[in-house]
N, C-alpha and C positions, 0 to 999 in steps of 0.2 A: 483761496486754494481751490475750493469748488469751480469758480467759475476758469481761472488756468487750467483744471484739467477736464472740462468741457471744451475749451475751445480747443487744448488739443485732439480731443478726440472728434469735433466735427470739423476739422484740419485735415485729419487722418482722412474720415470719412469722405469727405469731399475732393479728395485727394486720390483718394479710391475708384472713388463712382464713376470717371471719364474711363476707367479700364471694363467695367463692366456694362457701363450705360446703353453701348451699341444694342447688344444682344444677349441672354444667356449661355454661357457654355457646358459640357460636361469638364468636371475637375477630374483631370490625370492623374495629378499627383500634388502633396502638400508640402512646402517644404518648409521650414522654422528658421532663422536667423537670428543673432543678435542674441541668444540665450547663452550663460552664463552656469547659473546654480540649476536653475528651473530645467527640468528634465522636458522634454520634446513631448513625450508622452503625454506631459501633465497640459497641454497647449493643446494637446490632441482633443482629449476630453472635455477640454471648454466648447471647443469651434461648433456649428451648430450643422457642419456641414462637412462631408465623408468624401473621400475618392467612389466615382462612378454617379457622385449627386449632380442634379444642374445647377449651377453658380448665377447669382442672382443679384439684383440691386437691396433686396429685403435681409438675404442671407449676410451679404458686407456688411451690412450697417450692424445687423444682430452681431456678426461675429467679432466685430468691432467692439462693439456693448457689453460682451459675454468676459472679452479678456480683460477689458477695463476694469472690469465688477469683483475680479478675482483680487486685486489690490497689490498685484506683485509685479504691475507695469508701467513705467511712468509713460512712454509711448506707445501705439499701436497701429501700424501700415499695411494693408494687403495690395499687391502688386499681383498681374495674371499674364505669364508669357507662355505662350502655347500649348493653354490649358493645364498649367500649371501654376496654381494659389502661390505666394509668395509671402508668409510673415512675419514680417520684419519687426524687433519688439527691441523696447528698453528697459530694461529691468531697474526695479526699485532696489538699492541696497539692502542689505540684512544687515542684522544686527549683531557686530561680534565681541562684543564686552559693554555691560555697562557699570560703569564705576561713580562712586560718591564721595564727594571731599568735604571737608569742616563738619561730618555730623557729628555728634556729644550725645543730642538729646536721644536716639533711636540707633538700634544696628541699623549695620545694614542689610541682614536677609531680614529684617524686617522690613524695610522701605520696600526692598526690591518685590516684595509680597504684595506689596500694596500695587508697585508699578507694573507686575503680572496679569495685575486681576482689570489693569486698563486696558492691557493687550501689549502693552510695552515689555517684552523679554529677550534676554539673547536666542539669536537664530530665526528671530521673525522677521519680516520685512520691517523698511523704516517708513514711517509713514509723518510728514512733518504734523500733521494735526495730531495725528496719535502724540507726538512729542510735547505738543503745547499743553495738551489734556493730562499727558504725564506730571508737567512742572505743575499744572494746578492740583492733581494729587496731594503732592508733595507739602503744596502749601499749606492746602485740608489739612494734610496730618500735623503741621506744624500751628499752627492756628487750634488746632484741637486741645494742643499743648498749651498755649495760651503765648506763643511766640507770635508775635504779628508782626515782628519787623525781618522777620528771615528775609532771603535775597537768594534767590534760584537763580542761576544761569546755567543753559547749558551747550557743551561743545560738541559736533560733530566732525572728528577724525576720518577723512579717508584713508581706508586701508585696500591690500592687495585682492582682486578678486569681486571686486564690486561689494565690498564690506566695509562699514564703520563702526569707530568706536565713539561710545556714547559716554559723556563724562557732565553732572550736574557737578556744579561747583556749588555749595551752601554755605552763605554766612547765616548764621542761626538768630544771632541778635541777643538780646536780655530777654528773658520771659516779664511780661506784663503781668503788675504787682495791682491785686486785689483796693482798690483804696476805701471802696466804701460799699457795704450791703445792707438796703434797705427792704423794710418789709411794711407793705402797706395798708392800712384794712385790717388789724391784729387789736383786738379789746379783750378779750379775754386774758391774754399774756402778754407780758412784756416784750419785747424786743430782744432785749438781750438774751429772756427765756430760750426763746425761741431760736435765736444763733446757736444755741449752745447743743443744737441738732445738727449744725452743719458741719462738714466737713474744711467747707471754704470757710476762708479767714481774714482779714487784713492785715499788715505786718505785724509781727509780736517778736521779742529777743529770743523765740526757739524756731521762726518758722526758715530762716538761715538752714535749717535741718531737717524741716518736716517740709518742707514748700508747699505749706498750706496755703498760703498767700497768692500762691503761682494760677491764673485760673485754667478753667478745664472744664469743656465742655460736658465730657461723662462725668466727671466731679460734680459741678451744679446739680445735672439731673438727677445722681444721686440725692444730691441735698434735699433739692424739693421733693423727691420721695420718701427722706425722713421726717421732712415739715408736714407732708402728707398723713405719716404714720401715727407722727405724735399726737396731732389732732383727732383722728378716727378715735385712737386709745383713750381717750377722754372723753369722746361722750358725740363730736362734732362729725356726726353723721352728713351735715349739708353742706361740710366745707370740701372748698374749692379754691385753686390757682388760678385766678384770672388771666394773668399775663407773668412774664418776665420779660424785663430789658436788661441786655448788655448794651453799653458804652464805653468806648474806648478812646481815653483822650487823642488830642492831635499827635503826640509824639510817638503814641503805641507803647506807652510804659504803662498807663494807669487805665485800670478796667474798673468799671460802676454800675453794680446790680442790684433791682430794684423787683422784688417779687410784690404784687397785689394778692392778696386774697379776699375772700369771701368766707369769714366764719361760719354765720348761721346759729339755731339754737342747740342747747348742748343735750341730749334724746337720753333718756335712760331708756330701761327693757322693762316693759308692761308684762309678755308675756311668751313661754317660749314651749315650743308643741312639736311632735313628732307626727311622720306622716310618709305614707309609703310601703313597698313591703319590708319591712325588719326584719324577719328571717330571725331575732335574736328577739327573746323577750324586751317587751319595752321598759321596765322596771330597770332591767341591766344596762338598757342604753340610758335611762334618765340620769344614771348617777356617773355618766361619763358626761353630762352638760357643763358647764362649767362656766357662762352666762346663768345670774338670779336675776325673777323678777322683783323689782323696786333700785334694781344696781344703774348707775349709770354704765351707760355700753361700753365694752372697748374690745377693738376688733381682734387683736393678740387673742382675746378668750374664744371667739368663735372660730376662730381659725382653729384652736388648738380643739377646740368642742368636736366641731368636721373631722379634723384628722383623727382624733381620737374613736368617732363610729366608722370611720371608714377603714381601720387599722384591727377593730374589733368584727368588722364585716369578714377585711383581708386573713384573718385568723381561721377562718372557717372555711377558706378558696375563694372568696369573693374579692379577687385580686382588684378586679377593677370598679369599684361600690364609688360608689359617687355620691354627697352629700349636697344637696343644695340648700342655701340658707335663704329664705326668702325674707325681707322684710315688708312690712306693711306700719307706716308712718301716719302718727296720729300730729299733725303739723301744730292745732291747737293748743294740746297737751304736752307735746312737744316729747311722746313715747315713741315706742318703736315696739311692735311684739315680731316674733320671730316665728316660719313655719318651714320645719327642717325636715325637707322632702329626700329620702331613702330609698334609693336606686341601687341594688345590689350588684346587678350585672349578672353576666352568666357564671355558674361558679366552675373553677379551671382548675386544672392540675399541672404537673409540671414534666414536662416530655425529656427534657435530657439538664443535668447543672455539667455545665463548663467551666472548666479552670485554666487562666491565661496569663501570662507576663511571671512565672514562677521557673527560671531559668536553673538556677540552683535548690530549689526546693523540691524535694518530690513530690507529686503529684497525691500520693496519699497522704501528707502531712497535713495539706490542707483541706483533704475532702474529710479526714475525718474529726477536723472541727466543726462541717458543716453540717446543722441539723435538718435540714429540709432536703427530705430524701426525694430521687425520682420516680415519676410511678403512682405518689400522690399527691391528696391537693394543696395545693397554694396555703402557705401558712406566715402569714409574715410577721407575727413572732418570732420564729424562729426561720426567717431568713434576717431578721436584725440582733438576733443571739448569734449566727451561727459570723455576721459581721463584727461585732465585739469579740468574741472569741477568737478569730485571727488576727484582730485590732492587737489582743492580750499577748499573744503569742512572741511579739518584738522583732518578728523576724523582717517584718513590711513597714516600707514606710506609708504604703498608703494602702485601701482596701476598698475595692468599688465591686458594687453587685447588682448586677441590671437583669430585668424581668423582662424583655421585648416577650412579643406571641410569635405565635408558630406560624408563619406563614400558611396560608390556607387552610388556617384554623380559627374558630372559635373557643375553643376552651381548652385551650395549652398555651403553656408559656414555657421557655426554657430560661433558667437562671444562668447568669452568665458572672463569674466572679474572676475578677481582676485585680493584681496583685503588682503592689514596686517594690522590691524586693532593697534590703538596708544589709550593709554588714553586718552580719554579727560578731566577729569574732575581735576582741580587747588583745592588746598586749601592755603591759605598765612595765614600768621601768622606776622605783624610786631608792635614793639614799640620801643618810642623814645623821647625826654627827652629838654622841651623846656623851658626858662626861665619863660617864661610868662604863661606857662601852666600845667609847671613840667613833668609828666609821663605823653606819651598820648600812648595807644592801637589800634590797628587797626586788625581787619581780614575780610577774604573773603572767600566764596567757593563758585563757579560757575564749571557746567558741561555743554558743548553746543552739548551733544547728550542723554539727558534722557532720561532713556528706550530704548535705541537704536530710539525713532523715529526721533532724527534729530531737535528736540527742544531745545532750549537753555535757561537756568535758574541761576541767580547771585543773591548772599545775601550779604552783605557789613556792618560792623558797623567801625565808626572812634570814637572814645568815648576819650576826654581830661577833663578836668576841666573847660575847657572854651569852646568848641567845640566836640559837639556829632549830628554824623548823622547815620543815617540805611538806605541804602536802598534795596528792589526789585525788581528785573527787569526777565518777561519771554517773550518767543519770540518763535513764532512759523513760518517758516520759509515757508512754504506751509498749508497756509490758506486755500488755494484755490489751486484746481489741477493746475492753470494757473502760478504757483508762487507766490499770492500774499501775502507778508507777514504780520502779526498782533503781535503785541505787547505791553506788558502793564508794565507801571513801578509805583512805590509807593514809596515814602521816605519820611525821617522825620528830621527836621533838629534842636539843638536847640543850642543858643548863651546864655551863661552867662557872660557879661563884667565886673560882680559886683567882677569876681574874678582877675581883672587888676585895678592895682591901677594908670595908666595914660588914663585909659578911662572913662567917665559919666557911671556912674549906670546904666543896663537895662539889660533886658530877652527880645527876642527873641524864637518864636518857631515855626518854619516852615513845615505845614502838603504838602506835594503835590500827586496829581496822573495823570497821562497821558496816552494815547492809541499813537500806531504806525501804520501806515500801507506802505507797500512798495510795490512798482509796479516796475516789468522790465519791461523795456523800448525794451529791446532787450538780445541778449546771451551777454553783457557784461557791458551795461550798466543801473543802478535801480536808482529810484526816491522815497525818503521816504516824509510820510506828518506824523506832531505829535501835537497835541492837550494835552495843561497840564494845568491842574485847579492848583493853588495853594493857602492858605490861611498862612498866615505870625498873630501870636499875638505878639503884644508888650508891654511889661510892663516896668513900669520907677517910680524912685522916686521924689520929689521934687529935688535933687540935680542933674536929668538929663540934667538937659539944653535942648539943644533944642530938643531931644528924646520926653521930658514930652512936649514940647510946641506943636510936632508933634501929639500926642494921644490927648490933649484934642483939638487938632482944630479936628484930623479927627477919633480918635477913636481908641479902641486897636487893632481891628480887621483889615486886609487887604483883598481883595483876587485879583488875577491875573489870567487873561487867557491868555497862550502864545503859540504862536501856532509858527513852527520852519518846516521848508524842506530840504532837501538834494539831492542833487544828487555824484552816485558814479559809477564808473569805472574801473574793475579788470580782467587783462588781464593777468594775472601772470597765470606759469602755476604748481603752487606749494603754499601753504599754507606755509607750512613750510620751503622749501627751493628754491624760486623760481630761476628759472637759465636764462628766460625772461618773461616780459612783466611788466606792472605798476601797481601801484595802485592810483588811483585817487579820492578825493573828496573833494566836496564844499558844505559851509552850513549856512541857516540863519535861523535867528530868529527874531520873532517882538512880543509883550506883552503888553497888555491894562489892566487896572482894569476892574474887573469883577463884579464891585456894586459900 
């Protein structure tokens, strides 16, 4: 391809050079030819040479060079008739569709993501290398998948206007099945131990489902990153992956990986030392170590050790503390002592908190979960309370909180908190079918963010032949900027026993309503207090029995006042799916007559 479009272009040039070879001229005028998509203009600003320039043997050849180099001419001709340049050019097609056939394994804006970032997209020129480097793409990504028998081909469509369409045909093939993983260099643990990290697998009766079996480039790497981990965590500080080989049989169905390693001896911690500015008494950091000396090593502790003083730094505006663990290896001994150098950084505060992606939420629903106020410094305690806390809330499916700096700054950061916003609002539908009652009905629709302001609202009927209630309940969750909450509920209840033939005659019909209110106690624990008026009538015939005996000692009417506390506890740090903390509560109730 390279050398075809050199020889046309010293075709051109030579082709050229008997027009200008005589003599130089001045250029009159420039005129374009042969263009198509490519605007006149854009040919202007290549050429290296202007009306009123003198025209040259050096300038032809440049300007020859300059249009080639642009990649959007398959030919290029200068012709000179009475000092007038002549450009005669052939344009490359563009690209006006590209389409993909037989993929399974991948969309396709994905592929075509991949085939962008080669330079291959619609509306660009066609360039045939560019195409070949495309179908190798293509392959990459299918090979990455562990398909190695795919089959690219691709067709170019002429279309109207000096445009084609581009169409890969793909047959994808079987994915090549894992047959065997070996691991070599491993005394300490077994073999099989040791698989039992990986992700990859050779066929088993579930992998039909999980296509563990299937290999995969990032999958391996994984793997040996967990072969990696499990080792450090036990003690083997000097191990190491030597090599890995994949092989792939002849047919491209069976792949065979074969990891070496280097164990080495297994280190426990002789000793471990603080060092640095602390900024925080050292007694308070030592008991956040969590590495003993005499213990053998494992890295999960020191990881957790680092983050733990660098999160105790971040507490105090030392957003960016940086811990370094240094070790010093006694090979004989086969110890390791530790010296865990504390770098606090500059301490920062926080210049503005942003809130984004809360389309329906308002905007103060979620600041006033947030405890990390603007103005001061960096707390990151509580920028990971103020995360759980809108975790709690149920309104998000997800919740991300990023700390970039302030540009042309040193000690500011601005918080930046991002929100996927989930339905909230239920509606249920059910019924079901009981002897004593026949068909009973029931529905519900409650949303707990109305209007986006963070209020919550439930409608409820249970409707049977012998049993019908309604109730409502709303709840406004900040009453009061302090958290206090307020809430009101109404229902209605009514009993018909006249429709059971093994119970006394009577109606029933129960009006109530109640107020709530709720107080934090603290960021995790609330105390509700509720007050419910209630009036119950009953009605009865002679054949009530002791129903009728109860109305006329004390009357149809009843009413109750029942008043009921709570306290509750939620440490969770997920609404939806928490990964720790509890949920807690306890609850009473006491009720007097009310007349």
């Amino acid at each position: 391809m390279i050398l075809s479009r050199l020889t046309l272009a010293l075709a051109a040039l030579f082709a050229a050079q008997p027009v200008f070879a005589e003599e130089p001229f001045v250029v009159k005028d420039i005129r374009v030819e042969g263009i198509q998509r490519t605007e006149a203009g854009t040919v202007f600003s290549y050429l290296p040479v202007k009306v009123g320039d003198t025209m040259t043997d050096e300038k032809t050849a440049a300007a020859i060079k300059a249009l080639y180099a642009t990649g959007f001419f398959r030919d290029v001709r200068l012709e000179a008739r009475d000092g007038v340049v002549i450009v005669t050019v052939e344009e490359r097609p563009s690209i006006a569709t590209i389409t993909l056939t037989g993929i399974k394994e991948f969309s396709a804006d994905d592929l075509k993501a991949g085939l962008k970032q080669t330079g291959l997209a619609e509306g660009r020129v066609l360039d045939r290398a560019l195409l070949d480097k495309s179908e190798q793409e293509l392959q990459r990504q299918y090979f990455n998948r562990g398909k190695y028998a795919v089959e690219i081909k691709s067709t170019l469509t002429p279309l109207e206007r000096n445009r084609v369409a581009v169409q890969f045909d793909v047959v994808e093939g079987d994915s090549a099945k894992i047959q065997q993983i070996n691991i070599v260099g491993n005394q300490a643990f077994k073999e099989k131990t040791l698989l039992k990290e990986f992700g990859s697998t050779t066929p088993g009766w579930l992998t039909w489902y999980t296509k563990s079996d299937q290999y995969s480039k990032s999958r391996l790497a994984g793997d040996i990153e967990a072969l990696r981990s499990f080792y450090l965590n036990r003690g083997y500080l000097e191990f190491n992956v030597d090599s890995t080989q994949v092989s792939i049989s002849p047919d491209k169905q069976g792949i065979y990986i074969t990891v070496n390693v280097t164990e080495g001896p297994q280190y426990k911690v002789s000793d471990v030392k603080l060092a640095g500015q602390m900024l925080v008494p050292e007694a308070e950091l030592q008991k956040l170590i969590t590495i003993k000396p005499g213990e053998v090593f494992v890295r999960d502790r020191l990881t957790e050790t680092t983050k733990k003083i660098g999160d105790r730094l971040g507490n105090d505006g030392y957003a960016f503390a940086n811990v370094n663990a240094v070790p010093e290896l006694d090979k004989e001994k086969a110890t390791v002592a530790f010296t865990l150098f504390v770098d606090p950084g500059r301490r920062v505060y926080v210049n503005r908190v942003n809130v984004a992606g809360n389309a329906k939420t308002r905007d103060e629903v979620v600041r006033r979960e947030i405890r990390q106020m603007e103005g001061a410094y960096y707390d990151a305690e509580k920028i990971n309370r103020s995360r759980d806390r809108l975790n709690r809330l149920g309104y998000f499916n997800e919740v991300n909180i990023e700390t970039p700096s302030v540009p042309g700054t040193t000690d500011q950061v601005d918080v930046n908190v991002s929100v996927a916003e989930r339905s909230t609002g239920n509606i249920m539908l059910g019924a079901g079918f009981s002897s004593s009652e026949g068909l009973v009905l029931s529905g519900s629709v409650s949303q707990s963010n109305v209007f986006g302001t963070g209020n919550r609202v439930s409608a409820q009927i249970n409707s049977g032949s012998v049993n019908t209630v309604y109730s409502l309940s709303f709840t406004n969750p900040y009453y009061t900027i302090d958290g206090i909450s307020l809430g009101y509920d109404v229902y209605r209840r009514d009993v018909d026993a006249t429709e059971l033939d093994s119970v006394a005659d009577y109606k029933t019909s129960t009006i109530g309503a109640g107020v709530r209110f709720g107080l934090p106690v603290n960021e995790r624990d609330f105390i509700s207090f509720g007050l419910t008026y209630e009036q119950t009538s009953l009605s009865t015939t002679a054949t009530s029995g002791v129903q009728y005996d109860f109305v006329q000692e004390f009357g149809e009417d009843n009413d109750t006042l029942r008043l009921d506390t709570a306290w509750a506890r939620d440490t969770r740090n997920s609404f939806l799916f928490p990964t720790k903390g509890v949920f807690q509560r306890a609850a009473a109730e006491v009720g007097t007559p009310a007349g």
